[in-house]
Structures are given as C-alpha cells and as structure tokens.
C-alpha positions as CSV (number, residue, x, y, z in Angstrom):
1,X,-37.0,55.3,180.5
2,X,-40.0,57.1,179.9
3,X,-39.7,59.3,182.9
4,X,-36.4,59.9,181.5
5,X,-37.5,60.9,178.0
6,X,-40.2,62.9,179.8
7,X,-38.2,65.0,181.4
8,X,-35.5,65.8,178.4
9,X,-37.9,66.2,175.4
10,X,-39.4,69.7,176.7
11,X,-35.9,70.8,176.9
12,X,-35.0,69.9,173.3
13,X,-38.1,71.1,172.5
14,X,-37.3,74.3,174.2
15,X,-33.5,74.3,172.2
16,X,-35.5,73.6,168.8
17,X,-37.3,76.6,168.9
18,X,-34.6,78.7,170.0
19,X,-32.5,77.7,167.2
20,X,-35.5,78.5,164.8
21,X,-35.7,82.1,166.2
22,X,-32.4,82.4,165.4
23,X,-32.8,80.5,161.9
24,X,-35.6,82.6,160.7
25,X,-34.0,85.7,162.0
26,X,-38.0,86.2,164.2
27,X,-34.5,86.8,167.0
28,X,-31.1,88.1,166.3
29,X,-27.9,87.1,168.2
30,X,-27.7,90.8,169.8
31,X,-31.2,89.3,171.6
32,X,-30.0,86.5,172.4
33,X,-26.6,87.8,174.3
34,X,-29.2,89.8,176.2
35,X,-31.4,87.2,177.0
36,X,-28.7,85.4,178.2
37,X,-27.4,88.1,180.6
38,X,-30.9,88.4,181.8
39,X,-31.2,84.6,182.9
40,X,-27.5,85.3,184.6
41,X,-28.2,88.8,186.4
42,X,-31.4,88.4,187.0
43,X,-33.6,85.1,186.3
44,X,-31.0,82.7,188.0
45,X,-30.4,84.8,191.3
46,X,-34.4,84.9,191.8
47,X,-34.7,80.5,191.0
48,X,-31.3,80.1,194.2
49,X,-33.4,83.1,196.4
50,X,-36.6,81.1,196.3
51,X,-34.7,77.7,196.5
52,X,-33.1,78.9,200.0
53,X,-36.1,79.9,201.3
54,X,-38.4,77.0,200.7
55,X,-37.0,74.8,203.5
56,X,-35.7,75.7,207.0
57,X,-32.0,75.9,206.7
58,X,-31.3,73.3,209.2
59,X,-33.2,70.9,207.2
60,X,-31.4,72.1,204.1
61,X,-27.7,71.9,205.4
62,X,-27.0,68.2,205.2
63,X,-23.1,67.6,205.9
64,X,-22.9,64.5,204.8
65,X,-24.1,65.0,201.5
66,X,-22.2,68.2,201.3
67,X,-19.2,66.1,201.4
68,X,-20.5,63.4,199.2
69,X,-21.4,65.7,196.3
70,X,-18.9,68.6,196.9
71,X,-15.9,66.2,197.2
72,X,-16.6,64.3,194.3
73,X,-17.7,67.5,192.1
74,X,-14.1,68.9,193.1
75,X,-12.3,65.3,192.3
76,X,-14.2,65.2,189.0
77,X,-13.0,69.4,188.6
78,X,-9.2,68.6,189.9
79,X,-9.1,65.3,187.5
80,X,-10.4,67.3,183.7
81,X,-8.1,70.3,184.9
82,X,-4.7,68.0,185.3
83,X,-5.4,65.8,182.7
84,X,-6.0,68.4,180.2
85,X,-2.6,70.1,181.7
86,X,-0.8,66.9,180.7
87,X,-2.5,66.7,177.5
88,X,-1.2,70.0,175.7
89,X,-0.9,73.7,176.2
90,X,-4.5,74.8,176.1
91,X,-5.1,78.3,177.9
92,X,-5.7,78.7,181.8
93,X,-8.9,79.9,181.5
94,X,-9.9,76.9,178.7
95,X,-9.0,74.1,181.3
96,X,-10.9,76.0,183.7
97,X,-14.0,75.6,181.7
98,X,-13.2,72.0,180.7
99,X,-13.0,71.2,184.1
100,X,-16.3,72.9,185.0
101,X,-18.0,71.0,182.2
102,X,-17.2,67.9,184.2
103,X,-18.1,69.2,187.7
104,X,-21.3,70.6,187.6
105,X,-24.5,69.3,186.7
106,X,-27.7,70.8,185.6
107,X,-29.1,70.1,188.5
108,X,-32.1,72.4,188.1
109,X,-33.4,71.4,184.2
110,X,-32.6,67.8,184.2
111,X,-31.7,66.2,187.1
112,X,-34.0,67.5,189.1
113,X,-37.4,66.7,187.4
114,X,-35.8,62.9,186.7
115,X,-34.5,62.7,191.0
116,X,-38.1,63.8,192.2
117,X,-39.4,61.0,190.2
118,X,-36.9,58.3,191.6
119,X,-36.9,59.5,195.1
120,X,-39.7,62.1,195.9
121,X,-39.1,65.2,198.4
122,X,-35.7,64.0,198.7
123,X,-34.7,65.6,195.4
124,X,-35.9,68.9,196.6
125,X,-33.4,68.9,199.5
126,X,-30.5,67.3,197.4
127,X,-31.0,70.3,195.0
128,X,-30.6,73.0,196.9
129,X,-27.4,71.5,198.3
130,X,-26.1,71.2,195.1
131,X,-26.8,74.7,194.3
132,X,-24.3,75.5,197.3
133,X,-21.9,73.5,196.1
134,X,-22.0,74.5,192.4
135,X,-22.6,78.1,193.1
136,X,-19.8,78.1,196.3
137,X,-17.3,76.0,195.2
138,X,-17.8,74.6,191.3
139,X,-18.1,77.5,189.9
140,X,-16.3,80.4,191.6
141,X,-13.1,77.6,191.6
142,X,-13.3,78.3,187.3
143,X,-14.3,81.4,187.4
144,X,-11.3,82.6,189.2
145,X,-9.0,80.0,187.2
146,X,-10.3,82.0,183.9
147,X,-10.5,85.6,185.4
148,X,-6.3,85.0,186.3
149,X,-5.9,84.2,182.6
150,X,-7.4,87.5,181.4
151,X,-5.5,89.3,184.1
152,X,-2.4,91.5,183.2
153,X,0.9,90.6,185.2
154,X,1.5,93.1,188.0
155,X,2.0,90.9,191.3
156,X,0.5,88.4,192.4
157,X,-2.0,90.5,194.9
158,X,-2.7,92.8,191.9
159,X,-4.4,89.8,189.9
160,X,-6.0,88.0,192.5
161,X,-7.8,91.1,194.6
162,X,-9.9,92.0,191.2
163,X,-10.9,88.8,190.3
164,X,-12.0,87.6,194.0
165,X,-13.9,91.0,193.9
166,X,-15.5,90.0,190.6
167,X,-16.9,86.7,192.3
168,X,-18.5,88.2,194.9
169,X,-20.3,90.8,193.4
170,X,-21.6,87.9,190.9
171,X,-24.9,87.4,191.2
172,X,-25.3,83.8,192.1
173,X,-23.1,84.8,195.1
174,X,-24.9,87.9,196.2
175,X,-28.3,85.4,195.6
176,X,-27.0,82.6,197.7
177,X,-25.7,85.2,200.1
178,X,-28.7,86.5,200.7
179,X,-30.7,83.7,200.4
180,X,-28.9,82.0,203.1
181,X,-29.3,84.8,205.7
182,X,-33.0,85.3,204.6
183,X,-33.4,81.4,205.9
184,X,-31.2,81.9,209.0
185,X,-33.5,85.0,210.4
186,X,-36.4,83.1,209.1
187,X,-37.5,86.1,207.1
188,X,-39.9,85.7,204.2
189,X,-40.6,88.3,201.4
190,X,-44.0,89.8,201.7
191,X,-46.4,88.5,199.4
192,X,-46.0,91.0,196.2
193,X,-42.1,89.9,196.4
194,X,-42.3,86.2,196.9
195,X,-44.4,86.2,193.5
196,X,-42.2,88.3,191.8
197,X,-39.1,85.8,192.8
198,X,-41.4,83.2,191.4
199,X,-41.9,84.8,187.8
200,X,-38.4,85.2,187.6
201,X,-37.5,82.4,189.0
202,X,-39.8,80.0,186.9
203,X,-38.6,82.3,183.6
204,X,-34.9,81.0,184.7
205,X,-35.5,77.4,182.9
206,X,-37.3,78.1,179.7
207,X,-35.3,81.2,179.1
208,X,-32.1,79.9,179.3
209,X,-32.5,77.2,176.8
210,X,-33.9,78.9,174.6
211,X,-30.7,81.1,174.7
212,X,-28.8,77.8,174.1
213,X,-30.8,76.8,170.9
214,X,-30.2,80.4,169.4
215,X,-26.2,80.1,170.2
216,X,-26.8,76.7,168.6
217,X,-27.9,78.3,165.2
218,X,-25.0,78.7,163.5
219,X,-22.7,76.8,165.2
220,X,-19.3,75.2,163.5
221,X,-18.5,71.8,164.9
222,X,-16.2,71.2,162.2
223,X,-12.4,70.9,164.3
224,X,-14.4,70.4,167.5
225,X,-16.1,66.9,166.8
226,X,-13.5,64.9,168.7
227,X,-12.8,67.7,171.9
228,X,-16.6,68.1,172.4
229,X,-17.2,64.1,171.9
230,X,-14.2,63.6,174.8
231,X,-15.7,66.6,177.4
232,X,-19.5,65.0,176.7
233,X,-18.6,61.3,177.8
234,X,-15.9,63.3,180.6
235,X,-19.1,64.9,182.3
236,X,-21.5,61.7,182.0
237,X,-18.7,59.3,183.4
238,X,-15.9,61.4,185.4
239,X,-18.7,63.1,187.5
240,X,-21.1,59.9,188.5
241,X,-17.7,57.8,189.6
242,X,-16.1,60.6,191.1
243,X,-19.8,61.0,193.5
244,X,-20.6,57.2,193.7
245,X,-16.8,56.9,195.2
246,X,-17.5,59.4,197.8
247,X,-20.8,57.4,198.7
248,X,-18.8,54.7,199.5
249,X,-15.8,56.4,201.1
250,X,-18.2,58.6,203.1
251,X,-20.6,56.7,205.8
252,X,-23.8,58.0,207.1
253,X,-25.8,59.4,203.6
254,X,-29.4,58.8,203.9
255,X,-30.0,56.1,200.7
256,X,-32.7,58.0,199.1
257,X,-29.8,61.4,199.4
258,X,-27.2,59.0,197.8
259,X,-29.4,57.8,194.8
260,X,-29.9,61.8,194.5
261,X,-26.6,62.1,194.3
262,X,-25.9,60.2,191.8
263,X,-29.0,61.1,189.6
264,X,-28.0,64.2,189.9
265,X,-23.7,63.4,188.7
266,X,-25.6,61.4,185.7
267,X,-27.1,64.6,184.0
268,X,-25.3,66.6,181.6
269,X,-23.2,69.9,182.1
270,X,-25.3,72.9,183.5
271,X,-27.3,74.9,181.2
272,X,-25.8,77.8,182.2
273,X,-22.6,76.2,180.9
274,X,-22.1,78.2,177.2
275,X,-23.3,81.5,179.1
276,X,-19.9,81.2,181.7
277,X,-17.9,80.3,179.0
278,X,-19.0,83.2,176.8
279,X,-16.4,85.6,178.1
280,X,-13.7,83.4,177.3
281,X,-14.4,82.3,174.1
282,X,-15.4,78.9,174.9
283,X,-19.7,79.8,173.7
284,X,-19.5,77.2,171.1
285,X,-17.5,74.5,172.4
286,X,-19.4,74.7,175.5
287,X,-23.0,74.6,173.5
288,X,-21.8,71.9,171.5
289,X,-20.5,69.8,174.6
290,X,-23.8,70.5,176.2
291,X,-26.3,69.3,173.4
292,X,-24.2,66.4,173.1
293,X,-23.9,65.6,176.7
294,X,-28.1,66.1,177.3
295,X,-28.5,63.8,174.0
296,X,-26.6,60.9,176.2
297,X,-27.5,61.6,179.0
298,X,-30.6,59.6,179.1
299,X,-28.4,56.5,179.0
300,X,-26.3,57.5,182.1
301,X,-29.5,58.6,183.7
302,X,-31.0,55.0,183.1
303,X,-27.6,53.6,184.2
304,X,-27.8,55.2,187.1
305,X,-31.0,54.8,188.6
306,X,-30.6,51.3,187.2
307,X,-27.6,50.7,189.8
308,X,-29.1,52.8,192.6
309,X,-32.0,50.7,193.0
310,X,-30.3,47.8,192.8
311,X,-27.5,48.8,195.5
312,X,-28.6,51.7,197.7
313,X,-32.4,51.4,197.4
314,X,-32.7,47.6,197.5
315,X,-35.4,47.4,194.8
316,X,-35.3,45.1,191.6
C-alpha cells in the first residue's frame, strides 16, 4: 500500500494546488483553458515522441500484449457505450465519452509509477504499448463517436471525411506518427532537440493536473453524484476484468507483461480525460468521475497487484 499511496499523493497534491490557484483567483479559468491546450498541443505530443524513441521498435511492438490490452480496452469501450444505449437517450457524443472513461487508463501518472514498482523495466515497455493503443484505437474510436454528433446532416461521406481529417491532424496522432517512423529509421533528435522533448515532455504530468484541480474549483456535483459514482466504479471494475479476460483467453503473455496489464486496467481514467471531453460539454462530469475514480483507485490498485502475485507471478 505504501508504494500505492506514494505514487497518488503527489498527484492530489498537484490537484490541491490547482484548485487553490483557481480559489484564490492567483489563476483564472481563461489560464487554465490555455494551459490545458498547451498540455494537448504541445506537452503531451513531446511525453509519446520521447516514449517512441526510448526503445528499439522491435522491442516495443509486443503482439501479444497488443491484443491483451487493446481487446480488452475495446470490450470495456463497446460494453459502457451499449449499456448506456440501453439505459436512456443520452447524446452520441456523451456515450462516447462514457465509454472512453472506461477504456483508457492513466497510464502515464498513475499506473505507471505503481507497475515499475511491481514489475521493473517491464512497465516501461507495457507503457508505451498502451500509448498505441489509447492514442490508436481508445481514443480516436470516441473522438469520432463525438465529432459525428456535432456534425450537420449532409450524407454520410459529408460527416465522416471532416471528422477522420480532424483525427489525424490531432496531435497525439501526428506525435505517434512521427514517433513511430523516427524509431523505424532509427533516427534520434540531435542533442538541443532531445532536451527540449524532455522539458516538454516532463511538463506534460505536472501541468495537466494542475489544469484538473483548477476545472475542479467550482465544480457542481449536485445532479451528478449518482452518474459520476456509476462511471468511477465502471472504469476501476469494467476495465481490469475486461483485460484480465483477455490474459486468459490469449496464450503466450510474458507474466511480468500481464501483471502490467492489469496494473495498468486498475488505475483510474486518463488525466487527459476532462480536457477531451471539454468540447462536448462533458468538463465537469469527466473531472468529477476522474477525482473520484483516482481516490479509489488505490484499492483496485492493491487488488490487483494482490491477485497478480498470487496467480501470474507466483509470489505470496
């Protein structure tokens, strides 16, 4: 538990101040919106750029925990966005970010730090795929699912060719885009360059939450308590049984990849979570559903290095 606690007080640490810029007005909301484009445009790109490049892309591209993670990342996805189809009328692009909620991970804040400490260089690899798979699949998948919502009728050709333009010219794509070749020729940023990636890059983490804490400020749970209670327990359940059903269904995952895997389904929703959600309205429910999500996530967290060791690892 302590290595769990270690790594999730910084982060609310990080969240309290935020919300006290906010509170004692030292930071407006106008700043934070900008600050949180920033971390999108610009911070984020540089943290998947360096990512890409810090191991050979052989070593990188693991199939078999691409289809561990991925396929149980898109059940979890595919299960939020039917059942909330069953459950009411909400809007396209609101199931879209429900589902994404459940689907992706913040693999880079949280699950991360507490994987390196369960399984050593393992984590490094298991993160990297995971930012394929979110930034591939997870996320594109809901971004399009919203961007069709906002989209006037006019054909069906008419709505899709803008928004899959939109998605590729996002910045997480370009990144990984770029990253990927980078890795493929080999090719390494000259000295001046690499450091620069790494500012940005390390400014990614810090940034960002404090972002969340200022959204936080303010914030009106009132009429939310019971939808943001239902997507918090969705992401810290849904997700790690979705993944540890793929490591059963799916042979040949290296143990110490699988207990990744799972460590990684146990944390909350990504941190970049409120910022995706801010075109659609969905800033508040999403901040709310993440704060909630990272508070309980140090029990699935335990849970599930708990029954790692105990099944993959072979460890008391």
């Amino acid at each position: 538990m302590s290595t769990i606690f270690g790594a999730i007080v910084p982060i609310f640490i990080l969240l309290a101040i935020g919300y006290l810029a906010v509170l004692k007005r030292v930071v407006d909301k106008a700043h934070i919106q900008g600050m949180g484009r920033y971390v999108i445009n610009i911070a984020l790109p540089a943290l998947v750029i360096q990512a890409l490049l810090q191991r050979p892309l052989g070593e990188v591209f693991n199939v078999p925990y691409l289809l561990v993670y991925g396929l149980g990342s898109g059940l979890a996805f595919a299960l939020t966005f039917a059942l909330v189809t069953l459950r009411g009328n909400a809007p396209l692009a609101r199931r879209a970010m429900y589902a994404l909620g459940t689907s992706a991970s913040n693999s880079g804040f949280i699950g991360y730090p507490v994987a390196v400490l369960v399984v050593g260089p393992s984590a490094g690899i298991a993160l990297a795929l995971n930012m394929l798979i979110e930034n591939l699949l997870v996320i594109p998948t809901a971004l399009v699912l919203a961007e069709l919502a906002s989209q006037a009728r006019g054909g069906l050709w008419a709505t899709i060719r803008p928004v899959a333009l939109r998605v590729l010219r996002h910045p997480l794509i370009l990144a990984i885009a770029a990253g990927s070749l980078l890795a493929a020729l080999d090719l390494h940023p000259p000295a001046p360059l690499a450091r620069v990636l790494e500012m940005l890059a390390a400014s990614s983490s810090p940034v960002a939450l404090f972002v969340i804490g200022g959204t936080l400020c303010g914030l009106r749970v009132r009429g939310m308590v019971k939808r943001v209670t239902r997507l918090a327990l969705a992401k810290l359940t849904l997700h790690p049984l979705c993944v540890v059903l793929m490591v059963l269904l799916i042979p040949g995952l290296d143990p110490l990849l699988a207990t990744a895997a799972i460590v990684f389904a146990c944390a909350p929703m990504l941190s970049m979570y409120p910022l995706l959600g801010q075109r659609y309205g969905f800033a508040e429910m999403g901040t709310a559903a993440m704060v909630m999500a990272t508070l309980l996530s140090a029990l699935t967290l335990a849970l599930g290095i708990w029954l790692s060791h105990q099944w993959l690892l072979g460890t008391a």
